[in-house]
C-alpha positions in Angstrom: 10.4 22.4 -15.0 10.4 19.0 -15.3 12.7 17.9 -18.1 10.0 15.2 -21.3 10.7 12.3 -21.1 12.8 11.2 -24.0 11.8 8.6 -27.0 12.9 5.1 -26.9 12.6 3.8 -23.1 12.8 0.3 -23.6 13.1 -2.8 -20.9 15.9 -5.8 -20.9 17.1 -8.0 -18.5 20.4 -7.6 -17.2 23.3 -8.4 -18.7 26.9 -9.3 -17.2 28.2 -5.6 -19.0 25.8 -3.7 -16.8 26.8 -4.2 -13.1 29.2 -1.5 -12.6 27.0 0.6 -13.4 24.0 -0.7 -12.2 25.2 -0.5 -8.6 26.3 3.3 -8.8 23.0 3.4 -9.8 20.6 1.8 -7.3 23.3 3.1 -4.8 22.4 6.7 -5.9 18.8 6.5 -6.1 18.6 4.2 -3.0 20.6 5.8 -0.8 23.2 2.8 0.2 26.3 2.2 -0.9 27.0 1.6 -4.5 29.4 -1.3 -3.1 26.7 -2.9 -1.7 24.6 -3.4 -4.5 28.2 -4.5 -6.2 28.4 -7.4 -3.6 24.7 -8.4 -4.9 24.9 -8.4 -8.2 28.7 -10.6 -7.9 26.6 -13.1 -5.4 23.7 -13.2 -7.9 26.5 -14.2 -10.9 27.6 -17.0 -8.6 24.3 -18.1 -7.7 22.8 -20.8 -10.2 19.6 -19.0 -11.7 17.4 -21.6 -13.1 17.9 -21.8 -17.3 14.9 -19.4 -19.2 15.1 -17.1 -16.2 17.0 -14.3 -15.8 20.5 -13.6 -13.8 20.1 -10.6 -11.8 16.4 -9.0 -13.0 15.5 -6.3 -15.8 16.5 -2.4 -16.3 14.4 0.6 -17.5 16.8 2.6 -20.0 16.2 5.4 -21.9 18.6 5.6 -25.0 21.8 4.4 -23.0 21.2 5.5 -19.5 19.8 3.6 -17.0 16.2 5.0 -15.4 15.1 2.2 -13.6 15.8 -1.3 -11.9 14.7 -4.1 -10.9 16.8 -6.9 -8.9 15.6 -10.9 -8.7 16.9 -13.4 -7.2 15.9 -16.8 -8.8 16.6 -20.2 -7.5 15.3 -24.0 -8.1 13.7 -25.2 -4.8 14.5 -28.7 -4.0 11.3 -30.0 -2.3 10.9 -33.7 -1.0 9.5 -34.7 -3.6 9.2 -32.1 -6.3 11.1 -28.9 -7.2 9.8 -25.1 -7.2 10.9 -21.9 -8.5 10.9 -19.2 -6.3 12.1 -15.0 -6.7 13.0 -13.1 -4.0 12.1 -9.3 -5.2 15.0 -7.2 -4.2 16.1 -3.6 -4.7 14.2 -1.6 -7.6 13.1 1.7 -8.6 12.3 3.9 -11.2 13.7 7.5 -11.6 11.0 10.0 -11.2 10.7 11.3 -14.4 9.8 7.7 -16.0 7.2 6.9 -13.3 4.6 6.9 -15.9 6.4 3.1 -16.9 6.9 1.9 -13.5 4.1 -0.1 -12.7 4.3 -1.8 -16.4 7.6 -2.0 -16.2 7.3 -4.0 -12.3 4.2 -6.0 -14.1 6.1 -7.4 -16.6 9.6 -8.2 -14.4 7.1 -10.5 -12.2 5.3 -12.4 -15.5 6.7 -15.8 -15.2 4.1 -18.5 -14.2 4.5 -21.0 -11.5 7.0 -18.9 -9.4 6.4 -17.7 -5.8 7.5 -13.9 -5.7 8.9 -13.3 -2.3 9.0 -9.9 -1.0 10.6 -9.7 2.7 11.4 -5.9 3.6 8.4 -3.8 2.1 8.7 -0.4 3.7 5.3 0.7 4.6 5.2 3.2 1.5 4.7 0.0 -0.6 2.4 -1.7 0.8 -0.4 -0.4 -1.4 1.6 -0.9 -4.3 2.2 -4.7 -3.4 -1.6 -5.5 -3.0 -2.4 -4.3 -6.4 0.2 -6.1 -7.9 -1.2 -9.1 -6.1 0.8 -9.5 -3.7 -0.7 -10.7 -0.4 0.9 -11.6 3.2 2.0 -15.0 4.5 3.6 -14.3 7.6 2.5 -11.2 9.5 4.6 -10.9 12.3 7.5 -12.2 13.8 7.7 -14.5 16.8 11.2 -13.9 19.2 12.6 -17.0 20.9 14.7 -17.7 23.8 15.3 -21.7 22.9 17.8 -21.4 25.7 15.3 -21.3 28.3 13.4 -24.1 26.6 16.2 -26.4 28.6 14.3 -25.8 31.6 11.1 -27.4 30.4 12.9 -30.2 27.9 11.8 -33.6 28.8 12.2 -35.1 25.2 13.7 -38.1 25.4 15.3 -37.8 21.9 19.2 -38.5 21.7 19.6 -35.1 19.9 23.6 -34.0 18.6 24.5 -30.8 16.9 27.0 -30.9 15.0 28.4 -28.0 12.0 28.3 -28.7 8.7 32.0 -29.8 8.6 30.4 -33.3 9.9 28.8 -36.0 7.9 26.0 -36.4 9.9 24.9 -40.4 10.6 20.9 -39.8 10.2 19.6 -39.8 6.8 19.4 -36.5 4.8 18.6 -35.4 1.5 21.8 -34.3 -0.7 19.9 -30.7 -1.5 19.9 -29.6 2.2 23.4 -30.5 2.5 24.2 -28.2 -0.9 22.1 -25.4 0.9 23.8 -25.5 4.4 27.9 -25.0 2.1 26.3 -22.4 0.2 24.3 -20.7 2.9 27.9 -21.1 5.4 29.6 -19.2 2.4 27.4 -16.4 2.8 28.4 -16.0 6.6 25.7 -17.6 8.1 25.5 -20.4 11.0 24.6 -23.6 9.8 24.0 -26.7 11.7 22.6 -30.2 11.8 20.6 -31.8 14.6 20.8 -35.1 14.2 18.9 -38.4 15.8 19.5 -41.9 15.2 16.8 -41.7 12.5 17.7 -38.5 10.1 19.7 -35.2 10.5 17.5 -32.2 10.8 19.2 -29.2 8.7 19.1 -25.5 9.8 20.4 -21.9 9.0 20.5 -19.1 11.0 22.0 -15.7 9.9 23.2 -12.7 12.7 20.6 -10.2 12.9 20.9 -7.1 16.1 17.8 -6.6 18.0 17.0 -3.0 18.3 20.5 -2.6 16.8 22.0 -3.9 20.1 21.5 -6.7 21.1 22.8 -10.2 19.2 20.6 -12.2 17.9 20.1 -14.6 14.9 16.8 -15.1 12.0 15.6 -18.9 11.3 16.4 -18.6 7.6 16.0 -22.6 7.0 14.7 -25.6 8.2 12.5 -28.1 7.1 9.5 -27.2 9.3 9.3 -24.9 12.1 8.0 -27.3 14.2 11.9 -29.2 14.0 13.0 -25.9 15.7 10.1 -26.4 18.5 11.5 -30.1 19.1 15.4 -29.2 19.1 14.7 -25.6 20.5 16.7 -27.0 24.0 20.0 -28.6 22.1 19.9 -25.2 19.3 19.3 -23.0 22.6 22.4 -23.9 24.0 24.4 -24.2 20.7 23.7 -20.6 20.1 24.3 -19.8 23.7 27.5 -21.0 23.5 28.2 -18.3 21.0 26.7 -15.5 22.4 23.0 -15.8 20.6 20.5 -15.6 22.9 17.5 -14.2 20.9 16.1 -16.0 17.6 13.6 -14.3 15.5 11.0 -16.7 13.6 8.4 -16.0 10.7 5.2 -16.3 12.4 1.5 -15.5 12.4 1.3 -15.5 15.8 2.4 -17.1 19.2 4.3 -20.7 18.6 3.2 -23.3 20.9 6.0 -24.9 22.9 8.3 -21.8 22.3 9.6 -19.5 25.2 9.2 -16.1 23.6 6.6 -13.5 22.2 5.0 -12.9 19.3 5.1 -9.4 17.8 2.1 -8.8 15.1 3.3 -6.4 12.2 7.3 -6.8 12.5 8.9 -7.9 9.1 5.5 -9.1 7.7 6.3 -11.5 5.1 4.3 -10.7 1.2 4.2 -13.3 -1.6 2.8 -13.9 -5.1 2.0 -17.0 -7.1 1.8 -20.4 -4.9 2.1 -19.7 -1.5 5.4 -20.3 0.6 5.8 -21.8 3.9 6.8 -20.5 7.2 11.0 -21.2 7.9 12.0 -21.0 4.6 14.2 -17.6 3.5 17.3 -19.4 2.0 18.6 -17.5 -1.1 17.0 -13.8 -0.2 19.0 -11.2 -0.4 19.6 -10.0 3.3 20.6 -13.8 3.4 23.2 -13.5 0.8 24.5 -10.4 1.0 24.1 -9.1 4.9 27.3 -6.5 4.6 24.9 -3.4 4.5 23.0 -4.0 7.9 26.7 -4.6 9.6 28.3 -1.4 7.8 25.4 0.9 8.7 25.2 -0.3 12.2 28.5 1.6 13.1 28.3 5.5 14.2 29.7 6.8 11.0 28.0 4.5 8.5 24.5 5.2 10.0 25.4 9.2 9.7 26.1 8.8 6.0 23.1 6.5 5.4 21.6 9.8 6.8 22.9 11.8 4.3 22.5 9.8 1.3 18.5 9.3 2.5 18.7 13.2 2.8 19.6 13.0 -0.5 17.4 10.9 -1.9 14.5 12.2 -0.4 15.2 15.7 -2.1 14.7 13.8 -5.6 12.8 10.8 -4.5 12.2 7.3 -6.5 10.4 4.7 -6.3 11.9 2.1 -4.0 11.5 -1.4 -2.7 13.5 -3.8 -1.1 16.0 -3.0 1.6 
């Protein structure tokens, strides 16, 4: 018999007192490692979370114990010529017995107006859930590129230079995307300029394993996609030159000019609030905290991400996110 729930279930954000054990946790009811969710929650105190939002999301409790979880990841946009606020919805759940004040208790963590939600991973399981919460898709596939090849069909006759972040480029470029290459580099990904004589061209890439074999990299920034269509020749060989052949792209279908295929229905990309364009995943949480994916793609790690699914499936939550 199901144990009542108990009097007094209440929501708060999160406070700096709850992250120990917040991450054992989400890592119990989601079934990864509770020092995964530890690296998230110490990235998300580093990051700079806009002031009157909050620094890592909201919790469920019930007297003192935690039932339920929400992560966000919150972060000032520097546009051209404006600035937006933008939430990528990470991890959450909601222990099975408090169901009844999940989807109020979701509602109410995505309330703030203005702000494009972002969600990036929803497991098929969710997808109902998201379109009732109002949620709806922006990028419904991805598109796989092989900018190497692109050298054999280059006849631009731009005076293109890639150079790493360690290099002032000589183009003009806007002080934000400079800011978002150091922090994005910190995180472990590869970040790079193409430059011309007129601007430098900012973009971030972050190591992702097709059909957990073969090395590849996600476009996680760059000012417009069609940049990466220009410099797809000079990036092609950069990446080469370290062993990247493969680069996926948010897409909603073939990209003209690309060497590649488009594959409808991987990664689809959901959003709520004003919509977000195509090339832009800087600040998500794969982004900023990628350990999990590495870990789990060793024999062991995958066998105990097994187990603890196992687990979790025996007393299942709700879950989002990863």
């Amino acid at each position: 018999m199901s144990p009542p729930i108990r009097q007094g279930v209440r929501s708060r954000e999160i406070g700096d007192g709850d992250v120990p054990s917040l991450a054992e946790f989400l890592g119990r009811s989601l079934g990864y490692p509770g020092a995964y969710y530890a690296q998230i929650l110490d990235r998300l105190a580093k990051h700079p979370t806009p002031a009157g939002f909050p620094k890592y999301g909201y919790l469920l409790e019930s007297g003192n114990t935690i039932v339920g979880a929400i992560l966000l990841i919150f972060t000032k946009m520097q546009l051209t010529d404006a600035c937006a606020i933008r939430c990528h919805v990470t991890a959450w759940c909601v222990e099975p017995h408090y169901r009844p004040f999940g989807t109020l208790f979701y509602s109410k963590a995505l309330n703030h107006k203005g702000v494009t939600y972002l969600n990036i991973s929803a497991r098929a399981s969710a997808l109902p859930f998201l379109g009732l919460q109002g949620f709806s898709k922006y990028a419904s596939g991805q598109f796989v590129a092989l900018p190497a090849l692109n050298l054999a069909f280059d006849s631009s006759e731009d005076k293109v230079e890639v150079v790493g972040i360690d290099t002032i480029p000589t183009g003009h470029f806007d002080s934000f995307e400079q800011d978002l290459l150091l922090n994005h580099a910190k995180y472990g990904c590869l970040c790079l300029w193409c430059t011309t004589p007129e601007r430098a061209y900012p973009f971030v890439f972050h190591a992702r394993y097709f059909k957990g074999l073969i090395p590849g990299v996600q476009l996680v920034y760059c000012r417009d996609v069609e940049d990466f269509v220009r410099f797809a020749a000079p990036i092609g060989s950069f990446l080469a030159a370290r062993g990247k052949f493969f680069v996926r792209i948010d897409a909603n279908g073939p990209i003209p000019g690309l060497v590649g295929r488009y594959f409808e229905g991987m990664e689809a990309r959901y959003y709520k609030g004003p919509k977000p364009r195509l090339g832009d995943l800087a600040y998500t949480q794969p982004v900023m905290a990628p350990s999990l994916r590495r870990k789990d793609s060793t024999f062991f790690g995958a066998i105990d991400l097994f187990l603890e699914r196992s687990r979790r499936r025996r007393g299942a939550t709700d879950y989002n996110g990863l």
